[in-house]
VMD Tcl script that builds the backbone (N, CA, C; Angstrom):
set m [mol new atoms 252]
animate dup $m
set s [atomselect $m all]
$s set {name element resname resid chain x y z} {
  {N N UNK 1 A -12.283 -6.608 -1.422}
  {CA C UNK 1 A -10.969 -7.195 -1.192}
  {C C UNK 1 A -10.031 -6.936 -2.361}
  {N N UNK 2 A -10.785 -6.301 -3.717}
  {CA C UNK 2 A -9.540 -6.055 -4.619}
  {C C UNK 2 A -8.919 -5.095 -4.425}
  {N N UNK 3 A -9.305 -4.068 -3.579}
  {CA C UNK 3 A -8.881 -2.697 -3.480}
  {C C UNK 3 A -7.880 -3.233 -2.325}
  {N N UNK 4 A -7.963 -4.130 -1.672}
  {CA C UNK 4 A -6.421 -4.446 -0.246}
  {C C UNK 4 A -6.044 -5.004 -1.253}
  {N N UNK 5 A -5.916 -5.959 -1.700}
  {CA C UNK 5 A -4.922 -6.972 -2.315}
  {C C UNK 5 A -4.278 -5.960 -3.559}
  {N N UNK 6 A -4.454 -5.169 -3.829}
  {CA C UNK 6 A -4.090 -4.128 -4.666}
  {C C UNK 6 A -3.015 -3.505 -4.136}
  {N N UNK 7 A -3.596 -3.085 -3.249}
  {CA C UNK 7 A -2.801 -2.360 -2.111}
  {C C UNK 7 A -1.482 -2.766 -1.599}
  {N N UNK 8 A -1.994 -4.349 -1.040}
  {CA C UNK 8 A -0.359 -5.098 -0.907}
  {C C UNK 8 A 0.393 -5.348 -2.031}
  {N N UNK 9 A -0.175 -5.642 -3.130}
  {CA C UNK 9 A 0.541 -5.925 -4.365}
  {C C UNK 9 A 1.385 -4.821 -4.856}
  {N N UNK 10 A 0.553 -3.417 -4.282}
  {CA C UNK 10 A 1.674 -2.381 -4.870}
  {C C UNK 10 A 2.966 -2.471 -4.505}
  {N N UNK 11 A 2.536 -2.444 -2.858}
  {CA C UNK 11 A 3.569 -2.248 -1.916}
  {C C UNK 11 A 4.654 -3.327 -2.114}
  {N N UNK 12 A 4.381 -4.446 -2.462}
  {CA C UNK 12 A 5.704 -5.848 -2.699}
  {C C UNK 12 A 5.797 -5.615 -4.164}
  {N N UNK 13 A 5.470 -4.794 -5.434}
  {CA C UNK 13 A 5.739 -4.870 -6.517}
  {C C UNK 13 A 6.957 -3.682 -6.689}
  {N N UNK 14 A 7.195 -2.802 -6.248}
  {CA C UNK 14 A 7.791 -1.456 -5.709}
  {C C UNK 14 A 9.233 -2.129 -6.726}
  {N N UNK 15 A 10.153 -1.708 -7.496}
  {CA C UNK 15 A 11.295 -2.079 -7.807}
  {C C UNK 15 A 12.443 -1.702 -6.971}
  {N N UNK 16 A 12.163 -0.681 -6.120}
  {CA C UNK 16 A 12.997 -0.250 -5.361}
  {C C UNK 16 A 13.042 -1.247 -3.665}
  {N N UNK 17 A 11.823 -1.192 -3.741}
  {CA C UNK 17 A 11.731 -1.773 -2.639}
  {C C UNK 17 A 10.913 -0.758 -1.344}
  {N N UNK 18 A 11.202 0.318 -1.820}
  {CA C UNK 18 A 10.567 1.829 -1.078}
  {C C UNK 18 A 9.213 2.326 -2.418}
  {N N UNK 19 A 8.206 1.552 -1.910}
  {CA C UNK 19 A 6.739 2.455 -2.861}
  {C C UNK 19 A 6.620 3.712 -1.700}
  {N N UNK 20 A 6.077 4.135 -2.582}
  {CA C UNK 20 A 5.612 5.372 -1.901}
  {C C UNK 20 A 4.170 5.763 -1.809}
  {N N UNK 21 A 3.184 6.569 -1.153}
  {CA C UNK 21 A 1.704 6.583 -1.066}
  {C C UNK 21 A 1.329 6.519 -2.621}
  {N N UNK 22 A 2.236 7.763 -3.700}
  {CA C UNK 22 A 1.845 8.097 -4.933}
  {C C UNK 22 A 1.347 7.160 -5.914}
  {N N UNK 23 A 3.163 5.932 -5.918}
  {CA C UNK 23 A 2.961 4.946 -6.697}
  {C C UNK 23 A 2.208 4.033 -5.864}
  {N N UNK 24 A 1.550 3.598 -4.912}
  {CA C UNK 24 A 0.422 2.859 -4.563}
  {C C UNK 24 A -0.580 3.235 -5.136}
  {N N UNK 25 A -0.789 3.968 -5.216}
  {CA C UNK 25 A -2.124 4.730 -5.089}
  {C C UNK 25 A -2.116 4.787 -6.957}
  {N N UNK 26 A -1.712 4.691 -7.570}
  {CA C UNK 26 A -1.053 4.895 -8.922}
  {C C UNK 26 A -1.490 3.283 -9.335}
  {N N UNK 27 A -0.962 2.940 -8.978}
  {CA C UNK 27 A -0.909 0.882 -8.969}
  {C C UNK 27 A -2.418 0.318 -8.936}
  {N N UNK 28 A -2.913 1.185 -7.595}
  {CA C UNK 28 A -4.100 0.485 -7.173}
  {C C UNK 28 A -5.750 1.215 -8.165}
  {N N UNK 29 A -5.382 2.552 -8.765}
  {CA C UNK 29 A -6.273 3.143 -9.488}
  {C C UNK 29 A -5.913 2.482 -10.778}
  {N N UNK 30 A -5.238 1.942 -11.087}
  {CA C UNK 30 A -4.955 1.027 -12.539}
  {C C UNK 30 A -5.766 0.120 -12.521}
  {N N UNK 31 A -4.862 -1.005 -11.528}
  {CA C UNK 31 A -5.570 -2.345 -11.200}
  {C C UNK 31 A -7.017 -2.716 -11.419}
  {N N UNK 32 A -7.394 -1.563 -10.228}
  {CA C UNK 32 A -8.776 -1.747 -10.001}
  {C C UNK 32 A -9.725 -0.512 -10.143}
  {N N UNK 33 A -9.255 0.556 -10.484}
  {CA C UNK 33 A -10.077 1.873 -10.629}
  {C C UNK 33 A -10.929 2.499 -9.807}
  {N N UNK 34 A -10.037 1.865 -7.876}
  {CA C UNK 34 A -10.777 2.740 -7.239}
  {C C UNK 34 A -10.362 4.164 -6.561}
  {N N UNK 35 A -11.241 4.832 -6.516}
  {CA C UNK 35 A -11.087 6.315 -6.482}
  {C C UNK 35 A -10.190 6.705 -4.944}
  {N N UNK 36 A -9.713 7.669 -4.802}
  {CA C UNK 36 A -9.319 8.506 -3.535}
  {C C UNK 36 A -9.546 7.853 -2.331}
  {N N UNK 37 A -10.932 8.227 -2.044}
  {CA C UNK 37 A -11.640 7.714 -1.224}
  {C C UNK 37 A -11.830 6.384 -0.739}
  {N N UNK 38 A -11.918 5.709 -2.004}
  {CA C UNK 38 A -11.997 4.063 -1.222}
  {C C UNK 38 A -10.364 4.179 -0.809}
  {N N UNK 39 A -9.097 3.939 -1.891}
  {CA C UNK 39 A -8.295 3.843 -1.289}
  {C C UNK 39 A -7.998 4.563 0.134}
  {N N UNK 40 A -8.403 5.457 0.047}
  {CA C UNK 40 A -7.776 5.782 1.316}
  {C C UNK 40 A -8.306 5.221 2.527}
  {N N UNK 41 A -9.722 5.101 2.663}
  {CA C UNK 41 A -10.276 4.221 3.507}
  {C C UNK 41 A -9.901 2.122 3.346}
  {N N UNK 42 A -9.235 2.147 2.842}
  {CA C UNK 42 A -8.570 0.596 2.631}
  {C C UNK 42 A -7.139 0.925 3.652}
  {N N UNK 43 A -6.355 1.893 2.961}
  {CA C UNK 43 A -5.228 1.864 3.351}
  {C C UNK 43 A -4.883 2.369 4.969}
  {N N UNK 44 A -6.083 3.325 5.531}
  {CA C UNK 44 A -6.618 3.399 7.062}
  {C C UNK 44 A -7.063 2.019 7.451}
  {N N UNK 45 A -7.442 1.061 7.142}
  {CA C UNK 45 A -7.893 0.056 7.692}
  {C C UNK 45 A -6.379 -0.750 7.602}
  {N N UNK 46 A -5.577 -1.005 6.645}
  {CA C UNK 46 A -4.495 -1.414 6.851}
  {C C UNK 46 A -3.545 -1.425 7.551}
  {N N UNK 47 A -3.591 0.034 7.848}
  {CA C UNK 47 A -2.383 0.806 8.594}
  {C C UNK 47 A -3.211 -0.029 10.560}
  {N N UNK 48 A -4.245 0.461 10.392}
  {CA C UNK 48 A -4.691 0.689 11.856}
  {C C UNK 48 A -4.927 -1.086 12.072}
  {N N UNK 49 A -4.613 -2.243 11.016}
  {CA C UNK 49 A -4.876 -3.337 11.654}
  {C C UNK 49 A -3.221 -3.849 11.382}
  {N N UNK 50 A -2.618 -2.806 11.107}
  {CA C UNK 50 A -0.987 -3.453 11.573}
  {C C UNK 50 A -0.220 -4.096 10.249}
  {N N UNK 51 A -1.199 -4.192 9.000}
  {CA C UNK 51 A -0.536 -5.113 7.787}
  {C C UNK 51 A 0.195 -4.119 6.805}
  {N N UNK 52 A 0.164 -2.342 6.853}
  {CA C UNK 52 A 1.187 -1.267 6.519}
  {C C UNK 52 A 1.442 -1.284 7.200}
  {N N UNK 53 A 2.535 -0.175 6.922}
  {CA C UNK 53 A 2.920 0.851 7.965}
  {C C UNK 53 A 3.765 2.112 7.096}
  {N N UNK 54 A 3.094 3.000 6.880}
  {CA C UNK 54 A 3.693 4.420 6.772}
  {C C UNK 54 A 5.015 4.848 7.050}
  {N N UNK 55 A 5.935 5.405 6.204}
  {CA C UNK 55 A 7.351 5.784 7.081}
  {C C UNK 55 A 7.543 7.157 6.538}
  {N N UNK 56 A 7.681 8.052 6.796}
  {CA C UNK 56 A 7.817 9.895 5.742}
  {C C UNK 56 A 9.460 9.321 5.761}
  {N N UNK 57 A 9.098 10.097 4.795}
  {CA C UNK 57 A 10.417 10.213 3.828}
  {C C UNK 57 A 11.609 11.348 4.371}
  {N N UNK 58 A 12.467 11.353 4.471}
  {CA C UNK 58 A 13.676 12.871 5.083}
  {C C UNK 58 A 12.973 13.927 4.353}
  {N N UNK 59 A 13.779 14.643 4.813}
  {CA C UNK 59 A 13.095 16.379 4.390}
  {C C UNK 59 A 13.586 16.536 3.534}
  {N N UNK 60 A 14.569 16.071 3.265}
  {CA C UNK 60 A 14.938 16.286 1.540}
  {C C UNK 60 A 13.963 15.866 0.627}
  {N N UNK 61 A 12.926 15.018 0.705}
  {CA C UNK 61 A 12.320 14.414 -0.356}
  {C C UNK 61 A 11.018 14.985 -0.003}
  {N N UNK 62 A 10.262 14.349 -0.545}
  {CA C UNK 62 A 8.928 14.971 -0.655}
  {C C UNK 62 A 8.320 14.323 0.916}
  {N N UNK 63 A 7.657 15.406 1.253}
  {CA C UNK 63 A 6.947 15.294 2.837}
  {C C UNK 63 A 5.634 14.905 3.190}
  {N N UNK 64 A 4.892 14.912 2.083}
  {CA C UNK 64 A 3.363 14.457 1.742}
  {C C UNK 64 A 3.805 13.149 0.800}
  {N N UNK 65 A 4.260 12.250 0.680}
  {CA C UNK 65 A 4.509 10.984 0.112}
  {C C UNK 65 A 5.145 9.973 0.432}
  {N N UNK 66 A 4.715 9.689 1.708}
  {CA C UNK 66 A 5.690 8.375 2.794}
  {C C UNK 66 A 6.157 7.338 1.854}
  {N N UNK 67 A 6.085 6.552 2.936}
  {CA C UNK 67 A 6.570 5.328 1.968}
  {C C UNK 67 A 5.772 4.217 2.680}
  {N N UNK 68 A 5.117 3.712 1.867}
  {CA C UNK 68 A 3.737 2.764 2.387}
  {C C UNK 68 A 4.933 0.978 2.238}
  {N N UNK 69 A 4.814 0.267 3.539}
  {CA C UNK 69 A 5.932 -0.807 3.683}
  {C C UNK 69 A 4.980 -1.587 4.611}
  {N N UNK 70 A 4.790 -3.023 3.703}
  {CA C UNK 70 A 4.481 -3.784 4.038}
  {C C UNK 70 A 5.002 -4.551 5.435}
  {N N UNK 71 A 4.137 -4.752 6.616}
  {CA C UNK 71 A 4.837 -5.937 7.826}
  {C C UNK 71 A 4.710 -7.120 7.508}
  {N N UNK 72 A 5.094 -7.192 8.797}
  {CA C UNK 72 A 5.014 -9.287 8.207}
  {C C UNK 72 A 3.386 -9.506 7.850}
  {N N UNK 73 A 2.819 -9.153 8.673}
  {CA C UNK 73 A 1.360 -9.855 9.054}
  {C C UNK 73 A 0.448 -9.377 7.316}
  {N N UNK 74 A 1.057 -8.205 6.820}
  {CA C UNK 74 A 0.694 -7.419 5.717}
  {C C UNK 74 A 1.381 -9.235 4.621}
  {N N UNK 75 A 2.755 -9.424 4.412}
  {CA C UNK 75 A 2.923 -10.255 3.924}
  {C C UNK 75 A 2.497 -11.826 3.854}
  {N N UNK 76 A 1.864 -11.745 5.110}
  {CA C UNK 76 A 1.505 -13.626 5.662}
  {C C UNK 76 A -0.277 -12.889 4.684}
  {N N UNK 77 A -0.987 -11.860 4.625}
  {CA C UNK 77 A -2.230 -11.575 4.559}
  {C C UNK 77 A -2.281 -11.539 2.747}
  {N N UNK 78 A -1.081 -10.910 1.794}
  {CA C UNK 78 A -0.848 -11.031 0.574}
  {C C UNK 78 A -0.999 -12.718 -0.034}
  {N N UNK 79 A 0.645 -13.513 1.054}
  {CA C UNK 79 A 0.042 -13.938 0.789}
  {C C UNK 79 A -1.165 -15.514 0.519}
  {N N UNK 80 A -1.755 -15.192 1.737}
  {CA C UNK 80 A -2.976 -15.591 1.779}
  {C C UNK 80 A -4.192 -15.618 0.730}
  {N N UNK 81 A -4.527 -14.090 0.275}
  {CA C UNK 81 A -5.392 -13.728 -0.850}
  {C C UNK 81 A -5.099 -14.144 -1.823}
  {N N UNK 82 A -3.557 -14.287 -1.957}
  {CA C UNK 82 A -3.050 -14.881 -3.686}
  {C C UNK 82 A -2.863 -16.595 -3.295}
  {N N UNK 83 A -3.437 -16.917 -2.593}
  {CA C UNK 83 A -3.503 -18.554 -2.537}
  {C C UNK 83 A -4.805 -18.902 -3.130}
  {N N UNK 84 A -6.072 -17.976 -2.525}
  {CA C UNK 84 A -7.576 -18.332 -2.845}
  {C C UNK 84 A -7.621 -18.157 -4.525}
}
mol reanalyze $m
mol bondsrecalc $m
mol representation Tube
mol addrep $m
């Protein structure tokens, strides 16, 4: 569970408000030092239970680096974990 709560934390820590896969993924190998792989299998489980959601970026910007954006259910689930 540190590797999700990582995950959401990136995504609502963002200064812009738009994180992107990079700086998640950046955030969450700090935090917690997990590799590629776990993240990416966290952030597939996220996406596919509805608490991300992925958006690509215009073609002007980079095309391999969406923008990872928290939903509600992603925010009611943050925060939840930061209550325990």
């Amino acid at each position: 569970m540190q590797t999700v709560l990582a995950i959401l934390e990136g995504c609502e820590k963002e200064r812009d408000g738009r994180p992107t896969l990079a700086s998640v993924c950046t955030y969450v190998a700090d935090t917690t030092g997990a590799g590629h792989v776990e993240q990416a299998y966290h952030m597939t489980l996220l996406e596919n239970g509805g608490f991300i959601r992925l958006e690509k970026q215009s073609l002007e910007m980079m095309r391999d680096n969406p923008f990872v954006l928290l939903t509600w259910s992603g925010h009611d689930l943050l925060e939840s974990l930061n209550a325990k």
